[in-house]
C-alpha positions as CSV (number, residue, x, y, z in Angstrom):
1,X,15.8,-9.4,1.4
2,X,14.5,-6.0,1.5
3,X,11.8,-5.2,-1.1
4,X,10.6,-1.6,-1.9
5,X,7.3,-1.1,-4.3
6,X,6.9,2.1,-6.3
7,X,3.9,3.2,-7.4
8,X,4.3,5.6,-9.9
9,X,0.9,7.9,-10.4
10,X,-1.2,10.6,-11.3
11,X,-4.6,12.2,-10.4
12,X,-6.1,8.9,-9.2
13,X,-5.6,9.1,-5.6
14,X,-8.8,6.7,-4.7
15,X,-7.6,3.5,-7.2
16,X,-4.3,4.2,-5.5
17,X,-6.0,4.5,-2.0
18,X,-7.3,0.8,-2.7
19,X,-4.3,-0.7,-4.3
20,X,-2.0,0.2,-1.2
21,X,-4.9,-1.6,0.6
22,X,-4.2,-4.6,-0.7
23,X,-1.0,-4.8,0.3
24,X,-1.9,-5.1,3.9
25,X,-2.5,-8.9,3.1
26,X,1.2,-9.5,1.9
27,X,2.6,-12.3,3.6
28,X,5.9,-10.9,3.2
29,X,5.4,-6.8,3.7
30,X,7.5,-4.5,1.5
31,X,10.4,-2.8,3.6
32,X,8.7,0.4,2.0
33,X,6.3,1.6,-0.3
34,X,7.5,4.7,-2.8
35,X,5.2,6.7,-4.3
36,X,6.6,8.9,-6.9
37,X,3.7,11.3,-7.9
38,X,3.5,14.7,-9.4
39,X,1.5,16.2,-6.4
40,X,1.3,14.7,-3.2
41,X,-2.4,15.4,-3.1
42,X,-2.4,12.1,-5.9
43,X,-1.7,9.8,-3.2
44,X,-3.3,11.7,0.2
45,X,-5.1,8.8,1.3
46,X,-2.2,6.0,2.2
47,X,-4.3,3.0,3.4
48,X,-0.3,0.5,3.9
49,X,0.4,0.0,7.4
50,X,3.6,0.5,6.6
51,X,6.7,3.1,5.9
52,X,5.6,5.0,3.2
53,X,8.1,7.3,1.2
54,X,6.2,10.3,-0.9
55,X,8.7,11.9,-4.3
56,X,7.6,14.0,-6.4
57,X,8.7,15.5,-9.7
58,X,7.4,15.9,-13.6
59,X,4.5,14.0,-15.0
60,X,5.3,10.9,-17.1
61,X,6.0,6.9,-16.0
62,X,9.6,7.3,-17.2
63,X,10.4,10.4,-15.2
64,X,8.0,9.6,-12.1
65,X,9.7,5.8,-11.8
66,X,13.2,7.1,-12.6
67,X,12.6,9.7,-9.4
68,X,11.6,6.8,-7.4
69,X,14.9,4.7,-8.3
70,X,17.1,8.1,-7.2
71,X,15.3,7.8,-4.0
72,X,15.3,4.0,-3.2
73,X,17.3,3.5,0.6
74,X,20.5,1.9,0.3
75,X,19.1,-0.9,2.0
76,X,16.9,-2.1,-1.0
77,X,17.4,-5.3,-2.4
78,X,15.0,-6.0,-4.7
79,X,12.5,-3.2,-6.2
80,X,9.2,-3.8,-8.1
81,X,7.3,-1.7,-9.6
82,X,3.6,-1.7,-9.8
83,X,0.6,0.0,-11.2
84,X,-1.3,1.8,-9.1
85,X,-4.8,-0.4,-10.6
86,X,-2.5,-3.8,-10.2
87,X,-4.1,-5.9,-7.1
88,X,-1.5,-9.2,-6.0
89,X,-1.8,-11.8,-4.9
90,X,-0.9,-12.1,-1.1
91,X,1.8,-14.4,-1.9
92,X,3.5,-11.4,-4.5
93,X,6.7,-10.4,-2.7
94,X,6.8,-13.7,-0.9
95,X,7.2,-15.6,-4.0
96,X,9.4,-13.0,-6.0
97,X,11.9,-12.7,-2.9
98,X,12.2,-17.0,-2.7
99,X,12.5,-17.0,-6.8
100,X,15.7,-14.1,-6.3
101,X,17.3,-15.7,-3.4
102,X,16.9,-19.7,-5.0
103,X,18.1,-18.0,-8.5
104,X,21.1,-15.7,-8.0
105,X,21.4,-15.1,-11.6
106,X,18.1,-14.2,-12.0
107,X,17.8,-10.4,-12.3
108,X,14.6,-9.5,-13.8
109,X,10.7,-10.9,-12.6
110,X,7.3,-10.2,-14.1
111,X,4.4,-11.8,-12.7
112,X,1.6,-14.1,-13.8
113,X,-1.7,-12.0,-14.5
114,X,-4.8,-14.3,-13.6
115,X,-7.0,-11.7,-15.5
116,X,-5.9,-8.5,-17.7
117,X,-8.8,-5.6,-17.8
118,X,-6.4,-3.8,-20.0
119,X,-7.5,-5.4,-22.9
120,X,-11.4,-4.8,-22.2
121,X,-13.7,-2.2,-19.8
122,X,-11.3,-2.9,-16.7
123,X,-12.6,-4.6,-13.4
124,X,-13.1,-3.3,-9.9
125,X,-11.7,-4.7,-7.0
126,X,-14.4,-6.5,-5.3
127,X,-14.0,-8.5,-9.2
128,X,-10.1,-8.7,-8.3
129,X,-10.4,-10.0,-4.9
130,X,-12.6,-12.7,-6.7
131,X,-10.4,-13.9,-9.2
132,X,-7.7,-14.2,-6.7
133,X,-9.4,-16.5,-4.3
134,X,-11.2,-18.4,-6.6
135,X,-8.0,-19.5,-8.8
136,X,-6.7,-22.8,-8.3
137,X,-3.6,-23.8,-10.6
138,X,-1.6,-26.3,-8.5
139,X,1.0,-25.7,-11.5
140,X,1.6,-22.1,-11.5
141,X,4.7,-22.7,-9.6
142,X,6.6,-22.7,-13.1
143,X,9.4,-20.0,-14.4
144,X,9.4,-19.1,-18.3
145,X,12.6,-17.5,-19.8
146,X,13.3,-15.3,-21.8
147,X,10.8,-13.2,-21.1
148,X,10.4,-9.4,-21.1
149,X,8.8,-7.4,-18.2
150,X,5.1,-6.2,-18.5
151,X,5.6,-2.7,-16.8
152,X,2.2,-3.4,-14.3
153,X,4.0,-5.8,-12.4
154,X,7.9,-6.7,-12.7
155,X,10.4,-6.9,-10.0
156,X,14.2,-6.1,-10.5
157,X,17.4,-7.3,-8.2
158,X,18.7,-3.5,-7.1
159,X,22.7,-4.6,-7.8
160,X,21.7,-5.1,-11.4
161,X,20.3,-1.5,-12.1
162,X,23.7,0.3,-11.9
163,X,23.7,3.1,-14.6
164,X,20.4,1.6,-15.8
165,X,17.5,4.1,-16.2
166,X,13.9,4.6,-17.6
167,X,14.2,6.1,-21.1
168,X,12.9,9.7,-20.6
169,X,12.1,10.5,-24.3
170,X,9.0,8.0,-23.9
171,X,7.0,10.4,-22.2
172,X,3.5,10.4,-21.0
173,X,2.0,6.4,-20.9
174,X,5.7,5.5,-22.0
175,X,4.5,2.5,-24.7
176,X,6.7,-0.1,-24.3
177,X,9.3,1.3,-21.8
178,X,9.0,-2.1,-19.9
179,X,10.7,-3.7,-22.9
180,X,13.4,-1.5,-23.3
181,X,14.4,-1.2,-19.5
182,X,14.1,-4.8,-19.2
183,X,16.2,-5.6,-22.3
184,X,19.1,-3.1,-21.1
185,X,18.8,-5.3,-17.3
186,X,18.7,-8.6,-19.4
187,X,22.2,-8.2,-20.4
188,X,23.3,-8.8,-16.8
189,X,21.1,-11.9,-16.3
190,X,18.1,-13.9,-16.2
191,X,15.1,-12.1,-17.3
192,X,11.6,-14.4,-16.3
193,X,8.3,-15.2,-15.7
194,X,6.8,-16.5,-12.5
195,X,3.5,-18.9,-12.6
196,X,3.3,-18.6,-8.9
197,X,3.6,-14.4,-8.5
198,X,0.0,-13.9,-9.3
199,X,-2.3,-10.8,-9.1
200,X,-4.8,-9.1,-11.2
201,X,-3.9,-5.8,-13.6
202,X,-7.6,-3.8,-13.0
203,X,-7.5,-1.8,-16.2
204,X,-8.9,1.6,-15.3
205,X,-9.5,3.4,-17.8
206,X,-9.7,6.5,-15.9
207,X,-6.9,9.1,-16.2
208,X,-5.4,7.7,-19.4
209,X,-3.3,9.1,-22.3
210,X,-5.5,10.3,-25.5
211,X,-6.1,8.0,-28.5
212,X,-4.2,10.3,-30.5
213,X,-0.7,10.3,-28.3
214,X,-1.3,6.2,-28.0
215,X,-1.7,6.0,-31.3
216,X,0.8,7.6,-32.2
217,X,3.7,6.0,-29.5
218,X,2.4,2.7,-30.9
219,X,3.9,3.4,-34.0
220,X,7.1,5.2,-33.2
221,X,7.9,4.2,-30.2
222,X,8.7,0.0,-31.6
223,X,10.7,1.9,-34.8
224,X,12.8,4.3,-31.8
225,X,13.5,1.2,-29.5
226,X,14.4,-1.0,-32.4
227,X,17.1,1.4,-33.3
228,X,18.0,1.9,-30.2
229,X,18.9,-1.8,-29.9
230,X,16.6,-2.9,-27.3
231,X,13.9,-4.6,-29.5
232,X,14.0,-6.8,-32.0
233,X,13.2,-5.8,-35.7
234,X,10.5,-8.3,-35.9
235,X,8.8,-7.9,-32.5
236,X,8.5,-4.0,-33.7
237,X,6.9,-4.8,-37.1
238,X,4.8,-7.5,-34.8
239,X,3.6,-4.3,-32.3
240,X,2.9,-2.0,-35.0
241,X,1.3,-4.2,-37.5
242,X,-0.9,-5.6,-35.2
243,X,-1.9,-2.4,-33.1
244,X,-2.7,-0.7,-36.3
245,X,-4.5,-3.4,-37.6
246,X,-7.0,-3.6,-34.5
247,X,-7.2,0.0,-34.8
248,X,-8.4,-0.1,-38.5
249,X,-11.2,-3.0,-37.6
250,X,-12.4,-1.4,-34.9
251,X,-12.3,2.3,-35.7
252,X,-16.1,2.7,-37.8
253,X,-17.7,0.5,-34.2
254,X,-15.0,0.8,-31.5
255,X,-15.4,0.3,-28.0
256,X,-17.2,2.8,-25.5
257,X,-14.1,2.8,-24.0
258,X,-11.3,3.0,-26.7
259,X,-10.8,6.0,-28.7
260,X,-9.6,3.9,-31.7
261,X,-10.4,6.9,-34.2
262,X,-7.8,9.2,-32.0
263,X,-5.1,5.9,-31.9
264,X,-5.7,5.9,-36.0
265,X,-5.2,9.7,-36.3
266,X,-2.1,8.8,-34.0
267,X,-0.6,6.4,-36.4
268,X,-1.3,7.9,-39.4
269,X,1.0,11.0,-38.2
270,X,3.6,8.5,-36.7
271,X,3.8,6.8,-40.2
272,X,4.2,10.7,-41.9
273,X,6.9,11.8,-39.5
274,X,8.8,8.3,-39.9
275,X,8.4,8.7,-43.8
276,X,10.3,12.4,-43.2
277,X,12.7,11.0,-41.1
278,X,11.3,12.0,-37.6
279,X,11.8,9.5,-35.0
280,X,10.7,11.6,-32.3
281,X,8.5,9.5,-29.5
282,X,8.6,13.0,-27.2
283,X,6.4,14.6,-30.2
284,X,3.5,12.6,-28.5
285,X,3.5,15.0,-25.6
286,X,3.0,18.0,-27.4
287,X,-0.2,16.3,-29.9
């Protein structure tokens, strides 16, 4: 198998610069690395000892990874996509290439996060590195299905993707775009989890969408894919509900590093525009 690894990113060239890195210690290196940026000058520093592709086009995850799948060789067999603050485990493409050639009806991977910084400050790598050597689960060679992609590390067999693209009107951070491109793949196959495809998501909070366009994706962007088809009534009233909710507790002592009064301004719009009919989840872009 031939693996390629996009990175899409922006204006964080030095978190890049470390997470290419770390994929010097791949067991199994990536037939190429494609970085789809909107300047080359965000990824100037390529620290892979390996081919290295550079695309570049508009800003936004939808649009930047939807540049790198026009531009993936014909060779590619399986493409993952990573964030460019997501460390793996040395054992990454090694174990998603075994699980795709043991599974041929298995068409859609995400990994097994050791430690998430996305849901606190975020870790540096030196804390990365740590968790990765020091876990030990002699189970986490385990598969769970169904199970959607988490857009920070998911892998995808290339003959499944025909005519399958990243929705474009999620723009900027593109909530929940990992969902609805892995629900459109889903219909051709397997979608699933590997315990043993391990890594750590850092978190950085640097270089991140406003409170107030998160806030208000969180709302509209669950009530656009829902119509759409690609999520489930009930998982949207689950993502709204309970992103609101932690909004509202935490939004009169929030976090040094979570602008939950900007996410509640968000939502409180999304819920006005829905009321008046808007479904719009490119409006974030202009807020």
């Amino acid at each position: 198998m031939e693996t390629c690894v996009v990175f899409a990113t922006a204006n964080r060239p030095q978190i890049l610069s470390r997470t290419l890195g770390s994929l010097n210690a791949q067991t199994v290196k990536p037939a190429l690395v494609l970085l789809s940026c909107v300047h080359e000058a965000d990824a100037e520093k390529s620290t892979f000892q390996g081919s290295v592709k550079f695309v570049t086009g508009e800003m936004g995850l939808t649009k930047q990874r939807n540049v790198a799948l026009r531009n993936l060789p014909a060779t590619t067999s399986v493409v993952a996509f990573f964030d460019d603050d997501f460390v793996p485990h040395p054992r990454w493409i090694e174990v998603v290439e075994r699980t795709f050639a043991q599974h041929p009806d298995i068409v859609a991977i995400t990994g097994n996060l050791i430690e998430d910084g996305i849901n606190g400050p975020g870790y540096t790598f030196d804390q990365a590195q740590d968790f990765i050597k020091k876990f030990n689960d002699v189970n986490a060679d385990w598969i769970q299905e169904p199970y959607s992609p988490y857009g920070c590390n998911m892998a995808f067999r290339k003959s499944a993707l025909e005519n399958i693209w990243f929705d474009e009107r999620l723009v900027l951070y593109a909530w929940q775009e990992d969902r609805d491109f892995g629900a459109q793949v889903a219909l051709r196959g397997r979608a699933v989890k590997v315990g043993a495809a391990l890594g750590v998501h850092l978190g950085v909070k640097s270089g991140r969408v406003s409170g107030l366009r998160l806030g208000y994706s969180q709302v509209v962007n669950p009530i656009y894919l829902y119509r759409k088809g690609t999520m489930a009534l009930g998982a949207a009233v689950s993502h709204i509900l309970g992103n609101v909710a932690s909004n509202l507790a935490k939004a009169i002592a929030p976090e040094p590093y979570v602008d939950r009064v900007g996410r509640l301004r968000g939502n409180i719009l999304a819920f006005r525009d829905i009321l008046f009919g808007r479904i719009l989840p490119e409006r974030a872009a202009n807020l």
